[in-house]
N, C-alpha and C positions, 0 to 999 in steps of 0.2 A: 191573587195579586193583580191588581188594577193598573194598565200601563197608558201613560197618557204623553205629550212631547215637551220636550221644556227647551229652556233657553241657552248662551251657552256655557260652557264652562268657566267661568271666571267668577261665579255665582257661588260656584260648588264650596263643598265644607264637607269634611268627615270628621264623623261624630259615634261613638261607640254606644250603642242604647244600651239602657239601664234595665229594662226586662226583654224577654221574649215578644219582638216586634210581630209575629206574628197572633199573638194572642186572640184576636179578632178573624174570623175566615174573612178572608175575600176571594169575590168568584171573581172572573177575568170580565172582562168589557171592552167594549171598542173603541179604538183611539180616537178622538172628535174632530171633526175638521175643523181646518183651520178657519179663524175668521176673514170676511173680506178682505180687512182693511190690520194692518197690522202699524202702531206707531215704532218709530224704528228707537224709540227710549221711553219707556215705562217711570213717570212719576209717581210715585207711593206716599202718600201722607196717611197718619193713621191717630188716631186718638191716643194721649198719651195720659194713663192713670198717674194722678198727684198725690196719692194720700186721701185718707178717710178726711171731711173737715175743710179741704183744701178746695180750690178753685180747680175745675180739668185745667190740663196743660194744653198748648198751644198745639197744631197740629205739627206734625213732625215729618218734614221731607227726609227718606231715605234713598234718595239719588242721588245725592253728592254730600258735600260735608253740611254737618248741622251748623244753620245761623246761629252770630254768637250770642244775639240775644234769646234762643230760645232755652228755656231751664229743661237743665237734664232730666229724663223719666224716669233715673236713677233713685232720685230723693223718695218715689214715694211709699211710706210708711201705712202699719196698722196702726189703730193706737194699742198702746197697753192695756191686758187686760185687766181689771180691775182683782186683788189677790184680797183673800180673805184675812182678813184681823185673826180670825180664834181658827182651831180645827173643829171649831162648831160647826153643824149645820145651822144657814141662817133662817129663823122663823118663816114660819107663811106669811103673804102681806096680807093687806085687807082687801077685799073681792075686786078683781079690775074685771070689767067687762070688755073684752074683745073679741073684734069681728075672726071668724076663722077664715083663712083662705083657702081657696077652689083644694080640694084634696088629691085629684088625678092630677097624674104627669099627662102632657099629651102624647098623643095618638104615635105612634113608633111608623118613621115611614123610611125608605130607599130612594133618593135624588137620583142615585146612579145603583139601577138591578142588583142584587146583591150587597151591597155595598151600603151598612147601616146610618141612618144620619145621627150627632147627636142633638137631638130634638129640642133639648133645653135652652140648649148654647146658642142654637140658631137663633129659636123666636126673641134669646134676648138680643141679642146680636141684631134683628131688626130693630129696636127700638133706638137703635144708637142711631146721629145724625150728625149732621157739621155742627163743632160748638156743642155736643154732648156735656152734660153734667157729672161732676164725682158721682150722685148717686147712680146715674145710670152705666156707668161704668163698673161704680162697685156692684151692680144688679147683674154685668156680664162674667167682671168673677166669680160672684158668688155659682151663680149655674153653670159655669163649667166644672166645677169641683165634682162632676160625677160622672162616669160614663168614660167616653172616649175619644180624642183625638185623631185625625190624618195627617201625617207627616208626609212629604216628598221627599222622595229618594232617586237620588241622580242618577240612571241606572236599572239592572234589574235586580230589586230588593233579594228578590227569592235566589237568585245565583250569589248575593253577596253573604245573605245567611248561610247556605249550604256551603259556602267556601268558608265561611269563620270570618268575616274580615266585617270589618266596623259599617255600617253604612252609611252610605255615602250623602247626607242631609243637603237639601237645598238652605239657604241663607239669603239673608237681602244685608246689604254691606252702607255703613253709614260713615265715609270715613274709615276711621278705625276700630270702630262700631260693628258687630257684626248681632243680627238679631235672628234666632230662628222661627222658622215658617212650620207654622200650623193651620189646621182646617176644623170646622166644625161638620161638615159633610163632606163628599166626593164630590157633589157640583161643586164647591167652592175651590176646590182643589181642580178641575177642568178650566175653571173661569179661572186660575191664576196662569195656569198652564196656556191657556188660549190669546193671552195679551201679549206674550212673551215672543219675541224672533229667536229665527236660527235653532226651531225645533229639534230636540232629539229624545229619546227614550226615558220617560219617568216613571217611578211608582208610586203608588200612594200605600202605606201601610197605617194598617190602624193599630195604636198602642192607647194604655190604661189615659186618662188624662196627668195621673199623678208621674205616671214613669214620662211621661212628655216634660214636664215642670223641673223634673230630677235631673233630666238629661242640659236642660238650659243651666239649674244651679250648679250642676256640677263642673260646666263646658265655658270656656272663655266666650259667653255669651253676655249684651247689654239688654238681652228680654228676648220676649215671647209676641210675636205678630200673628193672630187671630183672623183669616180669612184676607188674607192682604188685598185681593185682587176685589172684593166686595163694597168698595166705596158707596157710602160714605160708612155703611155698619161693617165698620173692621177696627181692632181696638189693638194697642201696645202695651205690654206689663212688663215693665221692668223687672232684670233677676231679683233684686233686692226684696220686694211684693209676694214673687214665686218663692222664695227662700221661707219669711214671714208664713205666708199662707201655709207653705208643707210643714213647718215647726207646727203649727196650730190644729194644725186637722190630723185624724185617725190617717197612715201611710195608704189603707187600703180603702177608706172612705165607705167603711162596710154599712154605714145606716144613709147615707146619701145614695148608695146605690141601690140601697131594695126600694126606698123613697122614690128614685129615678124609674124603676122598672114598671112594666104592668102592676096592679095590682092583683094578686094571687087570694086563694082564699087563706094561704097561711104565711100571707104576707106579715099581719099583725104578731104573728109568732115568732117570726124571723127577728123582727126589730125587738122585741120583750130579752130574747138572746141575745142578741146583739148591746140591748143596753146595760146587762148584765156582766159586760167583759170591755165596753169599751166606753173613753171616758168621754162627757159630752157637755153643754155649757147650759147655764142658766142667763136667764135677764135680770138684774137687781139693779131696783134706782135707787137711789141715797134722799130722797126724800125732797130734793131741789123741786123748786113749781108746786108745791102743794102736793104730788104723788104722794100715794102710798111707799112707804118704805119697806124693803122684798123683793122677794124675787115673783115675778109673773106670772099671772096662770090665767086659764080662761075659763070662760063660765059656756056651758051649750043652753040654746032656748030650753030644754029643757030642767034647767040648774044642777046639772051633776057639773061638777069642777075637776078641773084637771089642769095637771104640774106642766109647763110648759117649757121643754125641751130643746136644746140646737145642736145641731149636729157640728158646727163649725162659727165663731167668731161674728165671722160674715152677717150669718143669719139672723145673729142677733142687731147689726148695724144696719141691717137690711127694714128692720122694723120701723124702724125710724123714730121712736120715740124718748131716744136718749140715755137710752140704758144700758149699764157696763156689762159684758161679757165674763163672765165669774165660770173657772172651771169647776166640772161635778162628775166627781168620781162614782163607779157603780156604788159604793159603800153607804155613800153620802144619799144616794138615792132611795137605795133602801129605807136609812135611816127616815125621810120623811116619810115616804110609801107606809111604812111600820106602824112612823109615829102621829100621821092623821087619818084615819082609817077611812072619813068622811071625803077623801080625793078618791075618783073614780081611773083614775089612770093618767096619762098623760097624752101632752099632745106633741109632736115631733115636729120641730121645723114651719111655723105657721105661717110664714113667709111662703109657703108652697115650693116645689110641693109639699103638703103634709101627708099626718095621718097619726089617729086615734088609737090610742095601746091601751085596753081598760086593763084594767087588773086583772083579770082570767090568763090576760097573756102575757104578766106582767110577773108571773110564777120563779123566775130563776131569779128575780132582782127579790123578790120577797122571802126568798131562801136566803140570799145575803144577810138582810135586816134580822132575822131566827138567829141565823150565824154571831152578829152580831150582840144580840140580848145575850146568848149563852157566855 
């Protein structure tokens, strides 16, 4: 459990987490000193997600009440996914050739000894700037969807668990407004902690990213602050967004996380299982702009082809080339795996991270499709 100093109470919030906050070890570390110069009032603006399609929202002061012209971070939506006509599977389309993306996650590192970062969330997290775009915003939710969170906890986390009592969640208060505070690593969570006066005893605990999300939809929260003290790369998600997004993805994000991890040599195996039990999205264009009508797939320089896979919504609006997100059930998957023998497998998430499942590891999804014939 990581103890770092915070600000003072009037900040505070209790909030009862949704899993075991502990779930992540944390080794202990040294509380940081203070910086020279402390401002005696912390102004907070942060990027505020509009909706897929939508203009970014204006930036958003959380130190006193929101101006009245700024629109609420409330409004913003996923689009609809697009639902199928028949309980057909729909056809192959005709060959699209696409670039694949980088397939490793990076490099797994520690900001603060012991204490894991999450690697994804950050590097996107830098790309954000003053005046940031929808898409790059939807490129910092999409990578959070895997991995894990740090929360601040007013307090020490570890006496509030062993007592049973809820803990005690730092907040940033807008108004009436209250948003909660998350981290994408332990610096980030030092750096919030180190602008702040009137120091006293904080913890950072790391929980799943989806139990952090759960705990916002479920709690009289107006959203999710991503790194607060990180200007200008720190972003705002509205509950409504958090809501949407955990309806649409796996609760345990089981193929974005093997996705996220090192690569193993039975990584590819993991994910073949994993596609097997849980349901996952295709790309389908309707034919608008002269595309091929179908769903996606890509070709390797070598020309073996393969079904192209997402793990979550996002990934598919992540591509960027206008194609509706269509759910695919294991069944449905089989049924194409079965019914073109000529697909060498599939590819997961081409948005990166990815990663390649031929058909050898593709064994429990083609036990389905057998299932299915008989």
């Amino acid at each position: 459990m990581a103890l770092f100093s915070r600000r003072k109470k009037s900040a505070d919030d209790v909030v009862a987490p949704a899993s075991d906050p502990a779930e992540t070890e944390i080794d202990s570390v040294d509380e940081p000193e203070a910086p020279a110069e402390v401002a005696p009032e912390i102004g907070i603006s942060v990027q505020a997600f509009r909706g897929v399609g939508a203009q970014a929202g204006p930036e958003v002061s959380l130190d006193g009440p929101a101006p009245a012209t700024s629109p609420s971070p409330a409004s913003a939506s996923l689009p609809t996914p697009a639902q199928p006509s028949t309980p057909t599977v729909p056809d192959l389309p005709h060959e699209r050739r696409l670039p694949l993306a980088p397939a490793l996650p990076p490099e797994q590192t520690e900001t603060v000894p012991g204490m894991k970062d999450n690697v994804l969330l950050r590097e996107a997290l830098k790309e954000i700037e003053q005046g940031a775009s929808n898409d790059q915003l939807l490129g910092v939710m999409r990578q959070a969807l895997q991995g894990h969170l740090y929360i601040r906890v007013n307090g020490d986390a570890r006496a509030q668990i062993s007592e049973g009592k809820p803990l005690s969640v730092a907040v940033v208060r807008d108004g009436d407004r209250q948003f909660m505070l998350a981290f994408s690593s332990a610096e980030a969570v030092r750096d919030s902690v180190q602008l702040e006066a009137d120091p006293a005893a904080t913890s950072a605990v790391a929980q799943p990213v989806t139990s952090v999300m759960q705990q916002v939809a479920a709690g009289e929260f107006a959203g999710l602050i991503i790194d607060n003290a990180s200007a200008p790369h720190r972003v705002v998600f509205p509950t409504e967004l958090l809501q949407k997004t955990l309806e649409q993805g796996d609760p345990d994000m089981t193929v974005k996380s093997i996705l996220a991890a090192p690569r193993e040599q039975d990584s590819a195996v993991k994910v073949g299982e994993a596609l097997a039990a849980k349901r996952m999205w295709v790309a389908v264009n309707d034919g608008s702009g002269g595309a091929p009508v179908g769903i996606a797939e890509a070709q390797t320089p070598d020309g073996k082809r393969f079904l192209q896979l997402f793990s979550h919504p996002l990934e598919v609006i992540a591509m960027g080339r206008g194609d509706r997100p269509l759910p695919f059930e294991p069944t449905q998957l089989a049924k194409v795996l079965t019914g073109h023998a000529e697909m060498a497998g599939v590819i997961v998430d081409p948005a990166g991270p990815t990663i390649i499942v031929e058909r050898d590891a593709l064994s429990p999804v083609l036990v389905l499709g057998v299932e299915i014939d008989d």
